[in-house]
Backbone as JSON Lines, residues from 0, in Angstrom:
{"i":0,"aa":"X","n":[15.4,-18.48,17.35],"ca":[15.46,-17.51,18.42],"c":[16.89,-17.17,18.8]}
{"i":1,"aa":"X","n":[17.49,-18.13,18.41],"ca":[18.95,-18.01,19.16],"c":[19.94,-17.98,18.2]}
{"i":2,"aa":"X","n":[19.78,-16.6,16.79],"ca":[20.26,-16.8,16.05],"c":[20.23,-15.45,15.33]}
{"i":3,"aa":"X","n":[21.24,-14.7,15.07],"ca":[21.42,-13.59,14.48],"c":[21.94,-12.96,12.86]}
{"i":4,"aa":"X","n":[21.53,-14.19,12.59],"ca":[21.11,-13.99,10.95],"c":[20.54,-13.17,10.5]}
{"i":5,"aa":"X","n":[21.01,-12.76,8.85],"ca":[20.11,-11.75,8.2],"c":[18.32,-11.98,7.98]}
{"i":6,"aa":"X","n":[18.22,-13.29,8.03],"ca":[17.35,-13.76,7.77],"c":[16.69,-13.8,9.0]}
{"i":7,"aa":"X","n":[16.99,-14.05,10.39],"ca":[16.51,-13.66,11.11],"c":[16.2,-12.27,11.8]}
{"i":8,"aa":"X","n":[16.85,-11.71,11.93],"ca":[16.65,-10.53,12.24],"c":[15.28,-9.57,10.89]}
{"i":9,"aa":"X","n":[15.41,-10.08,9.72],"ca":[14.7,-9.38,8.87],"c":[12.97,-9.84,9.31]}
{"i":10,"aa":"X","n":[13.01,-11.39,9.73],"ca":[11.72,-12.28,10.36],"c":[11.1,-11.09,11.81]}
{"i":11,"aa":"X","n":[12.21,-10.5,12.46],"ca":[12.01,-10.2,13.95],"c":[11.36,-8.85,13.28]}
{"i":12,"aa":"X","n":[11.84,-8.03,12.3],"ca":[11.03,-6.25,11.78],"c":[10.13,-6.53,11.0]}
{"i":13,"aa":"X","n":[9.89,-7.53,9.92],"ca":[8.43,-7.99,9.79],"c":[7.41,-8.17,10.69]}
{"i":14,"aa":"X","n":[7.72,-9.4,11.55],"ca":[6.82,-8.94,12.78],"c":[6.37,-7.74,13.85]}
{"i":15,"aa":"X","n":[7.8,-7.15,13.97],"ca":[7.33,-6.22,14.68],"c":[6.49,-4.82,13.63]}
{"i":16,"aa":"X","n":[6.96,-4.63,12.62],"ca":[6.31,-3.88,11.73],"c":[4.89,-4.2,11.82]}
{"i":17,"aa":"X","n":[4.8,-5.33,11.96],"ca":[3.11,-5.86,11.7],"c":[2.26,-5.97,12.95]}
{"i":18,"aa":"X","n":[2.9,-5.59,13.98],"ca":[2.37,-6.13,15.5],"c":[2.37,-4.02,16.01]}
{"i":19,"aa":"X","n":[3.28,-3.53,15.57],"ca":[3.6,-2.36,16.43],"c":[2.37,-1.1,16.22]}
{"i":20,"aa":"X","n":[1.49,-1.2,15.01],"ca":[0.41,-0.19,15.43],"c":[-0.66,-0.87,16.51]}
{"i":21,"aa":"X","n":[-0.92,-2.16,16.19],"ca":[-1.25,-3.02,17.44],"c":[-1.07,-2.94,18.98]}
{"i":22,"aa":"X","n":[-0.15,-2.55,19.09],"ca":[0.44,-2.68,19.94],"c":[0.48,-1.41,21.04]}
{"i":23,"aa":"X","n":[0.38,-0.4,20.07],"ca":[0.25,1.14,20.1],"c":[-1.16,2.25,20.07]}
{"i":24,"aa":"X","n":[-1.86,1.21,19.72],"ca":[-3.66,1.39,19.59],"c":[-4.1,0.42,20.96]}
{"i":25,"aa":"X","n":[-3.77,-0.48,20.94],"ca":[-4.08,-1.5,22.09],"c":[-5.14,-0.57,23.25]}
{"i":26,"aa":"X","n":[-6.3,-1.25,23.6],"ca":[-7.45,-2.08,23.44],"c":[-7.91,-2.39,21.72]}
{"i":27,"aa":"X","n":[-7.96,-1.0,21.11],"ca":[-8.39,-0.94,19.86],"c":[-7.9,-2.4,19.28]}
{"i":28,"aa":"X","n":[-8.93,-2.7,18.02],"ca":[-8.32,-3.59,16.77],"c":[-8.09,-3.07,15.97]}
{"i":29,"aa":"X","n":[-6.96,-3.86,15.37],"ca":[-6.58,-3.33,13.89],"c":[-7.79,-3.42,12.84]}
{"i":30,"aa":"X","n":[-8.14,-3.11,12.49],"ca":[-9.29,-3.47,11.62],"c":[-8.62,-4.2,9.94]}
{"i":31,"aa":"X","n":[-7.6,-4.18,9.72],"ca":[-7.23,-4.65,8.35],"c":[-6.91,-5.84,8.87]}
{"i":32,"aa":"X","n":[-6.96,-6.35,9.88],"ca":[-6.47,-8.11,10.5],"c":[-8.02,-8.14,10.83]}
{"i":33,"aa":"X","n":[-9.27,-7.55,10.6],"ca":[-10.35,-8.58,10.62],"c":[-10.57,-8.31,8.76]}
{"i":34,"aa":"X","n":[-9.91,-7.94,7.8],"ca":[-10.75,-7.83,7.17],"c":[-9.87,-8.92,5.78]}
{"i":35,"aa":"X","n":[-8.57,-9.08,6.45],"ca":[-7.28,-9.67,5.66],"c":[-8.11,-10.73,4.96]}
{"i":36,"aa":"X","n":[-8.27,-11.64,5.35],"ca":[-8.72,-12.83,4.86],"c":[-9.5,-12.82,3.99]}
{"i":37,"aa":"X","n":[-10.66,-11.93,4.35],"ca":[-11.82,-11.83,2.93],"c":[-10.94,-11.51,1.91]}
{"i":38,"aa":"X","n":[-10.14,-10.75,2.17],"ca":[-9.2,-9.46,1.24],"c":[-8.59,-10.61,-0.18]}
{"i":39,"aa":"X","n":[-8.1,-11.82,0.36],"ca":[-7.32,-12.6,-0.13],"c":[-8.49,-13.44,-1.41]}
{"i":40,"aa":"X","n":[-9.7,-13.27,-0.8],"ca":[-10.37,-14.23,-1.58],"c":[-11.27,-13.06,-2.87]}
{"i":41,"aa":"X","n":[-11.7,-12.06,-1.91],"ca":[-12.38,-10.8,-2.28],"c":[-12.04,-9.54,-2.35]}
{"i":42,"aa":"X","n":[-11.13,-9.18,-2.93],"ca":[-10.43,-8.01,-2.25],"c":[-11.94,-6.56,-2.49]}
{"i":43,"aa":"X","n":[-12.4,-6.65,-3.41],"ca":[-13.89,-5.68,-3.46],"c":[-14.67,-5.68,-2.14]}
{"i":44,"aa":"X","n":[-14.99,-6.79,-1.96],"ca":[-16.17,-7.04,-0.71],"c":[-14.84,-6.93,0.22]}
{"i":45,"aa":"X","n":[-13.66,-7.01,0.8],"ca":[-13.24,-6.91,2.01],"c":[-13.25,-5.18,1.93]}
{"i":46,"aa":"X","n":[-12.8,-4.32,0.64],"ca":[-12.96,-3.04,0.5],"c":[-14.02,-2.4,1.52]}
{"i":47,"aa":"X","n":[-14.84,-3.17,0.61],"ca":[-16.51,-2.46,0.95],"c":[-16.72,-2.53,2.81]}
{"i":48,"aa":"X","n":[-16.35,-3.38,3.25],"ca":[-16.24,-4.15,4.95],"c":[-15.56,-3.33,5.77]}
{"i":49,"aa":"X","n":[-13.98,-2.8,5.09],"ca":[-13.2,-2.16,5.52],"c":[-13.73,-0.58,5.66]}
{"i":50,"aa":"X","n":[-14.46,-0.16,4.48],"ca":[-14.86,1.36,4.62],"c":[-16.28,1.37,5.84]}
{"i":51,"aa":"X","n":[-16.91,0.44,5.84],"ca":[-17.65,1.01,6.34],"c":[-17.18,0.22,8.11]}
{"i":52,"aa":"X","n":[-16.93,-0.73,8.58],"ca":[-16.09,-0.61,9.65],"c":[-15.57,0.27,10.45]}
{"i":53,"aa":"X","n":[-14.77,0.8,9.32],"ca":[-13.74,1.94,9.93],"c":[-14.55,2.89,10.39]}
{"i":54,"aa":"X","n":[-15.86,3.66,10.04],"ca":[-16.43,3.87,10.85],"c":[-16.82,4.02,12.12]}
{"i":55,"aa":"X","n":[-16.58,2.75,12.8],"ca":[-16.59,2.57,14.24],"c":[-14.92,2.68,14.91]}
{"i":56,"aa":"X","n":[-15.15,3.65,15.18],"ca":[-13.75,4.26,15.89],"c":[-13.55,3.94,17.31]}
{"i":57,"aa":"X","n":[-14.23,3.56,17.87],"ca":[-14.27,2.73,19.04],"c":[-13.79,1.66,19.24]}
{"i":58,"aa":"X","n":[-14.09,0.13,18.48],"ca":[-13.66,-0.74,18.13],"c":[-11.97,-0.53,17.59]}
{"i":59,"aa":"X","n":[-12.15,-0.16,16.51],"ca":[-11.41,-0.23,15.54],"c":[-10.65,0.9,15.32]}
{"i":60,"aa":"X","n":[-9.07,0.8,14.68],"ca":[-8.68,1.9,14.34],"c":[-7.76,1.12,12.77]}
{"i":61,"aa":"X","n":[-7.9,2.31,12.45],"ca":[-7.6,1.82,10.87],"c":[-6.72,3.45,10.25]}
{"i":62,"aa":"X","n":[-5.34,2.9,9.99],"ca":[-4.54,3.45,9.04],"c":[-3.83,4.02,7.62]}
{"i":63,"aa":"X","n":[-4.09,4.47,6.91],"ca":[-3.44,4.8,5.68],"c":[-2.05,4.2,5.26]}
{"i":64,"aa":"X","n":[-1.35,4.91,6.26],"ca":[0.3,4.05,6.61],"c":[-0.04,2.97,6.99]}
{"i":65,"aa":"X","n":[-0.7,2.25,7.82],"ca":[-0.59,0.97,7.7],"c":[-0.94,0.03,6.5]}
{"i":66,"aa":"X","n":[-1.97,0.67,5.68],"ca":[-2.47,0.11,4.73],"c":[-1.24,0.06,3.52]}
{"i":67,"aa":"X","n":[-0.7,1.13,3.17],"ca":[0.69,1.12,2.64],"c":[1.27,0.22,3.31]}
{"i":68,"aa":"X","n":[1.74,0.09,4.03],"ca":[2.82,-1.23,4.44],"c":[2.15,-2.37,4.14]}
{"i":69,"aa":"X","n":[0.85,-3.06,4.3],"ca":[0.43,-4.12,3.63],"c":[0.42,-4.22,2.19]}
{"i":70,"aa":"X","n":[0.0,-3.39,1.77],"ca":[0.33,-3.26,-0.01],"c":[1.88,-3.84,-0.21]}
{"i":71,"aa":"X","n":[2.79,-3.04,0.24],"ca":[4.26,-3.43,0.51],"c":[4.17,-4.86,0.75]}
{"i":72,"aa":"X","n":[3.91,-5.15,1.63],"ca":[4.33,-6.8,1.74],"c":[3.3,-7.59,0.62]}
{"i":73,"aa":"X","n":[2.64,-7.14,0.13],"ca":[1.97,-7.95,-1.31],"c":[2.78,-7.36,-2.5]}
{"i":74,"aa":"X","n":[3.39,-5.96,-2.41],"ca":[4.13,-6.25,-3.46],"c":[5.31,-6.86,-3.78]}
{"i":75,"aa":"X","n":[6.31,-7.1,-2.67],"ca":[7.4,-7.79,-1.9],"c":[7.14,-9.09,-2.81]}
{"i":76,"aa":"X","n":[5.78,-10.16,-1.94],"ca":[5.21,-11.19,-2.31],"c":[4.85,-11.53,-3.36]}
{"i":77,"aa":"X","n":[5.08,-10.05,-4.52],"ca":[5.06,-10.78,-5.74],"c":[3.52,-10.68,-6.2]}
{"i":78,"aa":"X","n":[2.9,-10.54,-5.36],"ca":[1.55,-10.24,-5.75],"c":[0.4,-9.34,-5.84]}
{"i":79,"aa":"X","n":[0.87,-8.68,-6.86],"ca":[1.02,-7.2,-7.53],"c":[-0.31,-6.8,-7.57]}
{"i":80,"aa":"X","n":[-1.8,-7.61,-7.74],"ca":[-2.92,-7.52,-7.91],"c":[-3.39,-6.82,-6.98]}
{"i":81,"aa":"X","n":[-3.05,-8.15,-5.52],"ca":[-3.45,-7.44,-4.25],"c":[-2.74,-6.12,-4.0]}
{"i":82,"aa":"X","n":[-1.49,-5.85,-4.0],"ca":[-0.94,-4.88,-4.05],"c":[-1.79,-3.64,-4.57]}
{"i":83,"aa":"X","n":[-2.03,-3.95,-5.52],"ca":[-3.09,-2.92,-6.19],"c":[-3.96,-2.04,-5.19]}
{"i":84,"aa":"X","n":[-4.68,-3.09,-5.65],"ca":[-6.05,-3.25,-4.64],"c":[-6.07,-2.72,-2.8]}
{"i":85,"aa":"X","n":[-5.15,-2.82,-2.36],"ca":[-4.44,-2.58,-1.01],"c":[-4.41,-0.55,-1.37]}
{"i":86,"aa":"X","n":[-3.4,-0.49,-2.45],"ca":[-3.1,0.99,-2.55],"c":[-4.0,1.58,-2.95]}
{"i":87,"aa":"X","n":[-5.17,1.5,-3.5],"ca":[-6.78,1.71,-3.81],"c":[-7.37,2.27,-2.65]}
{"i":88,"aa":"X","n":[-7.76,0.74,-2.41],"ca":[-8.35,1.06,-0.68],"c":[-7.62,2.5,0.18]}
{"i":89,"aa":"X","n":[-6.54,2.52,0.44],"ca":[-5.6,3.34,0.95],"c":[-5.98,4.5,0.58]}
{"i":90,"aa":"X","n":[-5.97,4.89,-0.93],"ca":[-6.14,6.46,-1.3],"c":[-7.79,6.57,-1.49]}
{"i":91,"aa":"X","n":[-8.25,5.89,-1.18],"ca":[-9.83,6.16,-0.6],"c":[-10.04,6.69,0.73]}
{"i":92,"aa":"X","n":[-9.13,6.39,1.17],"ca":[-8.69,6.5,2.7],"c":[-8.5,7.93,3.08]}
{"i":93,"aa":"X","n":[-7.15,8.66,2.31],"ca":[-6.61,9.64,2.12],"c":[-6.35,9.62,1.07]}
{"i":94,"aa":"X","n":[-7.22,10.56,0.19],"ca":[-6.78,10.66,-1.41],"c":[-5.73,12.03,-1.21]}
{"i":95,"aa":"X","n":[-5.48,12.69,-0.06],"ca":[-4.58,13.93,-0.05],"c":[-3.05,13.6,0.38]}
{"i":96,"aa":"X","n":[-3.33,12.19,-0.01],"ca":[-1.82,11.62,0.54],"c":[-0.84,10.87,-0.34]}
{"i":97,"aa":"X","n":[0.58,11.98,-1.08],"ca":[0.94,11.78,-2.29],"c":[1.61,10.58,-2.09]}
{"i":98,"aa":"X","n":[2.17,10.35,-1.13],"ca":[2.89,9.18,-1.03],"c":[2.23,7.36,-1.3]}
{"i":99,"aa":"X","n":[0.95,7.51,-0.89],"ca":[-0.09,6.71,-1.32],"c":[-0.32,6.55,-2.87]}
{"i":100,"aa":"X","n":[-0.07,7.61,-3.63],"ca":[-0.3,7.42,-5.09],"c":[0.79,7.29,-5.66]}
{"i":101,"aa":"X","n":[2.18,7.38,-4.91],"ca":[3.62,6.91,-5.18],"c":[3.53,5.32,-5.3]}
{"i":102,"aa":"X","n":[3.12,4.75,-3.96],"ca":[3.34,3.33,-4.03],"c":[2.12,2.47,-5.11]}
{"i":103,"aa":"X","n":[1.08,3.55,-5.24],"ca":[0.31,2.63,-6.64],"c":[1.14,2.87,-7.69]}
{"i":104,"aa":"X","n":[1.58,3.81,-7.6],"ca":[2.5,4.38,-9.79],"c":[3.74,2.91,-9.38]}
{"i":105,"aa":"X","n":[4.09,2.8,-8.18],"ca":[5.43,1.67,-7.91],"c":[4.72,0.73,-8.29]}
{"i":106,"aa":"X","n":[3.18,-0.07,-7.86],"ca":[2.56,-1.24,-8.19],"c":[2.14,-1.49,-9.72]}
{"i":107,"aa":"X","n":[1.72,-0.5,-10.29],"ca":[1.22,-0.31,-10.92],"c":[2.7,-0.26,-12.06]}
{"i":108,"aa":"X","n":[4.04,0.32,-12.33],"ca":[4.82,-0.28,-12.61],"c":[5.62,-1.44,-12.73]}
{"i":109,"aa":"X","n":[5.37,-2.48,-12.28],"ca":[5.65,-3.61,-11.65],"c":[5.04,-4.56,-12.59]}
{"i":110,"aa":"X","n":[3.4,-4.37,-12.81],"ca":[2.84,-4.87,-13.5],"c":[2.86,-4.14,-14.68]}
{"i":111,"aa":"X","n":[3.78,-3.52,-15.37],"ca":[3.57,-3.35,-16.32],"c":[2.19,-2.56,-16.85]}
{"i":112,"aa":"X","n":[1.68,-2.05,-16.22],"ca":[0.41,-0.94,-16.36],"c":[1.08,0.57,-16.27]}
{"i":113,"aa":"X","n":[1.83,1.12,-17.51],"ca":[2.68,1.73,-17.39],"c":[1.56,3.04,-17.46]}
{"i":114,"aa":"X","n":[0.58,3.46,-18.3],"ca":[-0.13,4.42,-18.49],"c":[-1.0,4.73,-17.06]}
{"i":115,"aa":"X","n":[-1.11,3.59,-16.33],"ca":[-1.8,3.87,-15.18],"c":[-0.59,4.08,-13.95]}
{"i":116,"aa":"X","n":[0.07,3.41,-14.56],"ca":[1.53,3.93,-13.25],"c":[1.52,5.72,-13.72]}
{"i":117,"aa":"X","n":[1.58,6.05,-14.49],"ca":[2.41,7.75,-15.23],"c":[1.01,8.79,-14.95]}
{"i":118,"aa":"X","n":[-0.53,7.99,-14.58],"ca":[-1.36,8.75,-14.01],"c":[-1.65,8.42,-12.61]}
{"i":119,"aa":"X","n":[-0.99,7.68,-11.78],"ca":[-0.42,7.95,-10.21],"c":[0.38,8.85,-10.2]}
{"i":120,"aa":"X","n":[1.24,9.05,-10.55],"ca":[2.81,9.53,-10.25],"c":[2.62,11.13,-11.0]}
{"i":121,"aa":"X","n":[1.79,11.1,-11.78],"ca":[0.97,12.63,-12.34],"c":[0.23,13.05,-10.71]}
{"i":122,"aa":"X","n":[-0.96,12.27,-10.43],"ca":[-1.64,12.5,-8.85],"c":[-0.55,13.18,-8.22]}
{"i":123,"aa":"X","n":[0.39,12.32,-7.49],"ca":[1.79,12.66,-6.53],"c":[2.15,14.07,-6.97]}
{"i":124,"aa":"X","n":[2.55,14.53,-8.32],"ca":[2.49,15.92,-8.4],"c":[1.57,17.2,-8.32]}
{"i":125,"aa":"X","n":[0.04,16.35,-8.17],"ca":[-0.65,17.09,-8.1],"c":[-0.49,17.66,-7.08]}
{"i":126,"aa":"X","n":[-0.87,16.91,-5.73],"ca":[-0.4,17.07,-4.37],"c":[0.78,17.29,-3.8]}
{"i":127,"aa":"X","n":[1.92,17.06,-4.57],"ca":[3.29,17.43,-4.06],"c":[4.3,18.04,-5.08]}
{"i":128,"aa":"X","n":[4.02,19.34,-5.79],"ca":[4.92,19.57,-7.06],"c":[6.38,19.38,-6.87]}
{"i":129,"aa":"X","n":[6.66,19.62,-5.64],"ca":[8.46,19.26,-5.53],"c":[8.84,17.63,-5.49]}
{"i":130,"aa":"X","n":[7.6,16.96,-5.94],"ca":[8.17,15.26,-6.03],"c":[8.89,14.89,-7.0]}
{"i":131,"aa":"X","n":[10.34,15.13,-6.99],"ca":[11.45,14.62,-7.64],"c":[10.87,13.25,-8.56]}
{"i":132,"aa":"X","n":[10.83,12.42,-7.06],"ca":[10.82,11.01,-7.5],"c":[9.88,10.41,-8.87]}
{"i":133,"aa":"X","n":[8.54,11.02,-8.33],"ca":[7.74,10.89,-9.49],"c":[7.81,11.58,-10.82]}
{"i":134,"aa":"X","n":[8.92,12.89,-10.5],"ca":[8.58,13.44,-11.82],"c":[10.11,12.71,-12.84]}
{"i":135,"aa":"X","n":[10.76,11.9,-12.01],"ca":[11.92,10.64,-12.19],"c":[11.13,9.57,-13.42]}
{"i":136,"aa":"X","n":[10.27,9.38,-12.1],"ca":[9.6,7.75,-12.99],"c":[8.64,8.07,-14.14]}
{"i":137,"aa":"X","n":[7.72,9.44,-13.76],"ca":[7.84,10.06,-15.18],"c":[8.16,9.69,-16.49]}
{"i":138,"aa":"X","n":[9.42,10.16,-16.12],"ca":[9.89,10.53,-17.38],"c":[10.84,9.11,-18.01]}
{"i":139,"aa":"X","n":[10.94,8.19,-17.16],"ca":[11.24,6.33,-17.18],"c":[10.12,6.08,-17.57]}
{"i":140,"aa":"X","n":[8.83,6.15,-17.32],"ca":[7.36,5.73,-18.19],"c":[7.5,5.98,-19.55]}
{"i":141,"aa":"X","n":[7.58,7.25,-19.75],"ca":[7.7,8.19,-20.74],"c":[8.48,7.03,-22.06]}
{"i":142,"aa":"X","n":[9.74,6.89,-21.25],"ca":[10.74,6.57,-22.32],"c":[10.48,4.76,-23.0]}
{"i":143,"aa":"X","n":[9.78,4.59,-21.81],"ca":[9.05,2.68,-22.01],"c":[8.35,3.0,-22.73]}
{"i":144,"aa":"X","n":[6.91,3.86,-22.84],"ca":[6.23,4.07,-23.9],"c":[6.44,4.84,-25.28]}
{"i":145,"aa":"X","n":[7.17,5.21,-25.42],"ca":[8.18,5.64,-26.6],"c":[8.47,4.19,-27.37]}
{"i":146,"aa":"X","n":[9.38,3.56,-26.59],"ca":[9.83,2.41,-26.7],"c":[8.48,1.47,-27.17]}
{"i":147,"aa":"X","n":[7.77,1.46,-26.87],"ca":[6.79,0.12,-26.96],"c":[5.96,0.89,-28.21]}
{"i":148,"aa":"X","n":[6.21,2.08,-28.83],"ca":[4.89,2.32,-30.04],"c":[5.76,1.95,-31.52]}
């Protein structure tokens, strides 16, 4: 607490990153903090929990952007699967949201699923033709699979 380290201070925007739609919805629940846990064991069945949940808009409020930022911290963590699976869920969510099919072509690069990264990052242009970025990694897919035949 009493300490202004990189390492601390990076501990204090994790949390608050993770507390602040919380915080900002408040009565509401987050609904991806009741569904986290299954997520870890099941990520299908927490899917399935999560879509139809969200539903109840009363209870619950449930994000796209937030769901991206959890993907983020599983891909951070190294654990690219969930990551996946996180950015899935998400563009089920909002499939009209290019930035969502940015961070799967990013997951989905990571693991080395280069043909399924280069048909995200194809999506992103569907929905956003001025996306530089993707039409970047593109053409970095492009040149890996060149490379690998």
């Amino acid at each position: 607490m009493n300490t202004t380290s990189e390492e601390a201070v990076n501990d204090w925007i994790n949390l608050y990153n993770k507390i602040e739609y919380d915080l900002i919805k408040y009565p509401k629940i987050n609904l991806w903090s009741q569904v986290a846990p299954l997520f870890l064991k099941d990520p299908k069945e927490a899917s399935k929990q999560y879509l139809e949940l969200k539903k109840d808009t009363v209870q619950y409020f449930a994000t796209a952007n937030y769901l991206n930022k959890v993907g983020y911290d599983f891909l951070y963590q190294e654990q690219t699967d969930l990551a996946i699976d996180v950015f899935k869920l998400a563009i089920s969510t909002a499939p009209e949201n290019a930035n969502l099919y940015d961070s799967l072509g990013e997951a989905y690069y990571k693991a080395k699923q280069y043909k399924k990264a280069k048909e995200s990052y194809e999506n992103v242009l569907t929905l956003d033709p001025d996306n530089t970025n993707a039409e970047k990694n593109i053409k970095e897919i492009n040149l890996v699979l060149e490379q690998s035949n």
